[in-house]
Each structure stands twice: as C-alpha cells, then as structure tokens.
N, C-alpha and C positions, 0 to 999 in steps of 0.2 A: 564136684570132682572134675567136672570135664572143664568147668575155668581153670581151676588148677592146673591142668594140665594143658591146656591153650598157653597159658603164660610160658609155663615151662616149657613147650615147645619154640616158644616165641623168643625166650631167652637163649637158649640153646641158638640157636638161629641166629641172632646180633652177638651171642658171645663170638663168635667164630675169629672176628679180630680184636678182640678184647686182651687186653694184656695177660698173660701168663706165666706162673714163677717158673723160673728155668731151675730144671733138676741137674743134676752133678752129670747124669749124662747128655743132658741136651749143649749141641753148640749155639757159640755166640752165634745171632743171625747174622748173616753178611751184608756189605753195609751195601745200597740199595742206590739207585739213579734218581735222586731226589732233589728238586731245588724250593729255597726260599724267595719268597716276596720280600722283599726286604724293609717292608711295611709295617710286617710285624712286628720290628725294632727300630721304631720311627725316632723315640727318642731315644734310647742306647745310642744308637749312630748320630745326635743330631750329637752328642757328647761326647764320645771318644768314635768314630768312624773308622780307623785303624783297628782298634782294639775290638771293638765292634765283629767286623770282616773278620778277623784272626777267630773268633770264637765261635762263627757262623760255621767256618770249614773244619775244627778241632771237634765240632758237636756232630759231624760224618755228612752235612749235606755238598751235595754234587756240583751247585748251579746256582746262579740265585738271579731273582728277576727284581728288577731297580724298578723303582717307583719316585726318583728325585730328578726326572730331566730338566733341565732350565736354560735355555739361552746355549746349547753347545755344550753342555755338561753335562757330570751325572757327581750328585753331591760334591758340586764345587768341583770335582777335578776333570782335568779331560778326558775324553774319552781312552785316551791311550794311556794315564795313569790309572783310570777308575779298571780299564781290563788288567793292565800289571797286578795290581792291589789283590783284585781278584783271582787272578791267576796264583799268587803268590800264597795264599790262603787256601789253595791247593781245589779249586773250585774255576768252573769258566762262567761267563759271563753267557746266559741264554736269552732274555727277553727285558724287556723294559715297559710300564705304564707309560704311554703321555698321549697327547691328543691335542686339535683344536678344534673348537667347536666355530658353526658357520654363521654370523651376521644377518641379521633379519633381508641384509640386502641381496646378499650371497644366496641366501632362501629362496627370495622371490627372483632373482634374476638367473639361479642355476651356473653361476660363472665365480668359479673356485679360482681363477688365475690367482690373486693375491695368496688364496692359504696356503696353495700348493709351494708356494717360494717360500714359505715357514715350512715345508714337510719336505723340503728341498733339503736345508739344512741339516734340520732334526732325522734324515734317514741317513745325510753323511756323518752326522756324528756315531749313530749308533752301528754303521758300519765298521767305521772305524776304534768302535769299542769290543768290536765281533760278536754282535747281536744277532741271533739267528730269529729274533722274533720284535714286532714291534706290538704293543697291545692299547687300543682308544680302552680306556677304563670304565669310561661315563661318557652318555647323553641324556637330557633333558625328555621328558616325553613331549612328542612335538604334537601341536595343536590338530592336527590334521592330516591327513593318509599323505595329502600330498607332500606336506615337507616331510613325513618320515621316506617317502619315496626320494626325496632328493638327496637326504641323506643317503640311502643305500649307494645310491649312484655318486655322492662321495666318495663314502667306505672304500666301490671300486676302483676310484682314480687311484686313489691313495694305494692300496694294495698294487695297482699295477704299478705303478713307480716305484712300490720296496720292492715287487718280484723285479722288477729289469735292473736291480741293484741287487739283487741276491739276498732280501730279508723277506721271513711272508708277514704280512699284517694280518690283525685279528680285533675283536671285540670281546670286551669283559660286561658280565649285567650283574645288576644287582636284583631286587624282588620288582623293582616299578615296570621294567621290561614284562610283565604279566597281566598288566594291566591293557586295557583294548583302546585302541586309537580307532575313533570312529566304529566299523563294527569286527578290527583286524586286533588280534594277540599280538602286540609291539614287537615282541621276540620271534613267533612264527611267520610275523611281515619280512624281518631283518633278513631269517634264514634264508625264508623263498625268494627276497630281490636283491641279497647280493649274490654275487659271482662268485663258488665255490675258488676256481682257481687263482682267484685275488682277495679271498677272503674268510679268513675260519674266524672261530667261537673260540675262548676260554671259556669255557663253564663255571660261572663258581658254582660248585652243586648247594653249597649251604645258600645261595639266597633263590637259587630254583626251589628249594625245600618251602621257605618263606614264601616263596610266590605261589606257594599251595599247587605245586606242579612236582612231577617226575622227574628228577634228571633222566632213568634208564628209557620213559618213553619219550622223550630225544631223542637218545640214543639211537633206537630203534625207528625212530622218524624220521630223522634228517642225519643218516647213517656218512661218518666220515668227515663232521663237518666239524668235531671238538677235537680240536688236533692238542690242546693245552686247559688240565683241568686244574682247578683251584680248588685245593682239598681243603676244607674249612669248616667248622662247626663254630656253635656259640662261643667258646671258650678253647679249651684247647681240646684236640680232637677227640672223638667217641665221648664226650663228655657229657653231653646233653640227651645224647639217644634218639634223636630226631632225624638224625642223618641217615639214611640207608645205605653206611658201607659196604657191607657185602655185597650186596645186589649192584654198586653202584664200580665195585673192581673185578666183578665178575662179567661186566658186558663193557670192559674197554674195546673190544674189539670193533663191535659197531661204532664206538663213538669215533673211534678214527687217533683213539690216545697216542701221543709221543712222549710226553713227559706228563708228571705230576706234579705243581706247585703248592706248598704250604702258605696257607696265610692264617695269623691267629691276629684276630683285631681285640679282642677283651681276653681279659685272663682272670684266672683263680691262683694265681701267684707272681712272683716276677717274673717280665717279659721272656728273660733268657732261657728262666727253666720252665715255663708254658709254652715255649719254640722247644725245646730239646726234650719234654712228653709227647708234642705233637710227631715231630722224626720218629722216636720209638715206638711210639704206635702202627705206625708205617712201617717201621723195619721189620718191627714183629708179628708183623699181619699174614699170615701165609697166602693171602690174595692178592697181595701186592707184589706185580714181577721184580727183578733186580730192573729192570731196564727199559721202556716202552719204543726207544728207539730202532729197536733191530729193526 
C-alpha cells in the first residue's frame, strides 16, 4: 500500500503539466512568450524555408532562435531579409547558434586577434538581423584546466564586444560539460571563470538531466546566470518523464529566466507536429508565465 501510494503521489506531482482535456467551461489557454530553435525543423526549412517560417508563427510561437549562420547569413538570406521573413510570420528574431572555436595556437599563445575579426562580422550580421542574443552552442572538452581557462577568457572578450554592440552572448552545453577536467566539473569551471556581465548560460535542462545533475541546483547555485533555457526532453516535451518540469518552471526566478526556447531533436511523429505537442505543452502548463521578460 504505501508503494502505491508513493507512485500516486509521485504521479500526481509530474502530472501538474501534463496535458488535460479542456471542459466546455474551460478557456483556450492564452498563447504564451515562447520561441523556437529552429533546429528542430532542420530539414522542413532545408526544403521549403518560407513555408517553413509561415507555420512556425501560425503554430503560436513568439521568437525563434536560428541555428544556420554562415559567412554573414542566416539560411542563405541576409540578415535583413532572414529578420523581414521573420517578422512577417508574425514572430521577432531573438537569438542565434554559432561560434568559433580557437586553434591549438590561439590555445597556447592566448591571442584571439584573428577570431575576433570572424566575431567582428558575425556580431554585425546578427545585429543587423536584431538579435538580442548570440549563443557558442558547442566546445570540445579541453585537455586541461588550463586551456579550459583560456577559453573562459575568450567566452569574455567575445561577450564584451556583443555588449558594446548592444547583443549579450551566451553558452549552450550538452551532457559532456559534466564531465571533470582535471579535478574541475567543466560546467561549474565555465560558470565561476567567466564574467557574469559578459557572459550568461542557456541551459538545455534535457542534457543537464543526462549529465546526471540538477538543473534547479544551478539554479540555486549560480543564481541569475541562465538568462535563456532550452526546454527539451527526449522526444517531444513531457514525453519521457525524466525531465523535471515542474520543479524546473517553478524556480525561474533564481535562474535569472528571460525566455524559454523549444528545441525537439528526435520525434515520435513528424517534425511539425512534435514542434506543435511540444508549444502545447507549454501553453497548457499552468507553470509556465505568458512572459519571462517583464
């Protein structure tokens, strides 16, 4: 009896944003401050990219964060078409994937002049696409405290040069950031040696879950520091039961949240409508605010 009711209590407890059928008196939910990765329809868009965008903003989300920068682009158009498009599809343009990573010489010598003339570019394009965010996606684990240390002190050049252009930069992990460099947690290195004012976290919470860690004690750790979370599960959201949503919309406040970003990498149907269960999860979540930006 008392497993029994452990589960039940347990269930009861993750049901809390679990989808529910709407009764004849309940209303529709209101649609919700929400953007996509636009990674999630990696190939829809490699296909129809118009058509694409038109059904990303028709499906209610907000924002969507680009994951195709290349050479002054952002899937092949300029920056000043890819924000129209966007805008047009009744959505803005918030953050963007890209990065470069630094030269075994760049490593050992600590002299970024060359990259910075690539992040020189790549921060005017994405200005001019009105990016309020720039996000490095991926690093390698580096062999040694000390080059993970030169990177941080990249991370902040690079952050100072989008804040004195009006973008903040940030960092995305997957589960290998949990892994220890010498005798440092790769992720709690990154935290403590870069520069909050030049430098925040997206969170994906799905590969902190992976990395056999907390996202809430982050949260509660390094309070203010996940200005952009990547809400993502195995499949498409609440799918797996692994995630700890509730717990995980219930302490935005320490993380320092502004927005919430969708990304679905594998699905249990087609792309579009494992992006468009994932939204509805979210909208009909009662822990999820309309807004993180106030």
């Amino acid at each position: 009896m008392k497993i029994s009711m452990f589960f039940l209590a347990s269930f009861l407890l993750l049901a809390s944003c679990s989808p529910k059928a709407e009764t004849a008196t309940q209303k529709a939910p209101v649609k919700k401050d929400i953007a996509l990765q636009l990674y999630s329809l990696r190939d829809d868009i490699s296909k129809d990219y118009a058509g694409t965008i038109k059904k990303v903003g028709e499906m209610g989300f907000t924002a969507v964060e680009a994951a195709n920068y290349n050479d002054g682009k952002f899937y092949g158009k300029t920056p000043e078409e890819f924000k129209a498009d966007i805008e047009a599809a009744g959505m803005k343009v918030l953050s963007s994937h890209t990065g470069k990573g630094l030269t075994e010489q760049e490593l050992a010598t600590k002299d970024f002049s060359e990259a910075m003339k690539w992040w020189d570019q790549c921060i005017a394009a994405h200005k001019a696409a009105g990016m309020t965010y720039i996000v490095t996606p991926w690093m390698d684990v580096p062999k040694t405290l000390k080059d993970l240390q030169t990177y941080c002190e990249y991370y902040n050049e690079i952050g100072k040069k989008c804040k004195e252009n009006g973008i903040l930069y940030g960092y995305h992990n997957h589960a290998h950031e949990f892994q220890k460099v010498e005798d440092k947690i790769m992720y709690d290195y990154m935290l403590e040696n870069t520069n909050p004012e030049y430098v925040f976290f997206e969170m994906d919470v799905y590969w902190v879950v992976r990395g056999q860690h907390s996202p809430v004690d982050y949260f509660n750790k390094y309070k203010n520091r996940f200005t952009l979370l990547h809400i993502k599960d195995n499949k498409e959201l609440g799918q797996s039961g692994m995630v700890g949503f509730d717990a995980i919309f219930k302490n935005t406040d320490a993380a320092g949240t502004k927005h919430l970003v969708v990304e679905v990498e594998q699905y249990n149907f087609a792309p579009e409508e494992s992006v468009k269960k994932s939204l509805e999860y979210l909208t009909n979540c009662p822990l999820v605010k309309d807004t993180y930006s106030n």
